[in-house]
N, C-alpha and C positions, 0 to 999 in steps of 0.2 A: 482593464480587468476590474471587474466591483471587488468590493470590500469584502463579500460574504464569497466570492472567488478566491482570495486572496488564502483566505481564512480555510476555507477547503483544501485548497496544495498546503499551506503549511503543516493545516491537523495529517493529513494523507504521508506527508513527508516525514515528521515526528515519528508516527506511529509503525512507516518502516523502519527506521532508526532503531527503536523501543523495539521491535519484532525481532530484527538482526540482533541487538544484543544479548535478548532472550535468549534466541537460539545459541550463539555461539559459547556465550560465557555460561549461563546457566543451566542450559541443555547437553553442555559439554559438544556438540556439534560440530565435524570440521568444517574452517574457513568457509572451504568451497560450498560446503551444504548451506552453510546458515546464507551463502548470500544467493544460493539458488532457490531455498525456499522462500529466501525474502520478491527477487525475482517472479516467482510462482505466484506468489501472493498477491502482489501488487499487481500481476497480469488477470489475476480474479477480479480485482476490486474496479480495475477499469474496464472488462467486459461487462458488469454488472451496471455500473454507472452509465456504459455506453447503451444499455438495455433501455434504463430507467429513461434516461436523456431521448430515446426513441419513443416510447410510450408515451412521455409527455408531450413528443411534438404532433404524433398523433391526435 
């Protein structure tokens, strides 16, 4: 895996982290929600990326 791969899964993985704690602690959100939206989320960000990824191979 390159380097600027590497670097993509960690910022993506941070950034659910950061999202889930948003939601549960500062959002007051329960458990379940804050890790279903985080779920949700992250199910957005890789059909987008899977989009992008098709596009370019185009």
């Amino acid at each position: 895996m390159s380097a600027l791969a590497k670097l993509g899964v960690t910022v993506v993985i941070a950034a659910a982290v950061i999202y889930f704690v948003v939601s549960w602690r500062v959002f007051n959100s329960p458990l379940t929600d804050a890790i279903g939206e985080t779920f949700g989320s992250l199910a957005v960000l890789l059909l987008v990326v899977a989009i992008i990824g098709t596009a370019r191979a185009n």
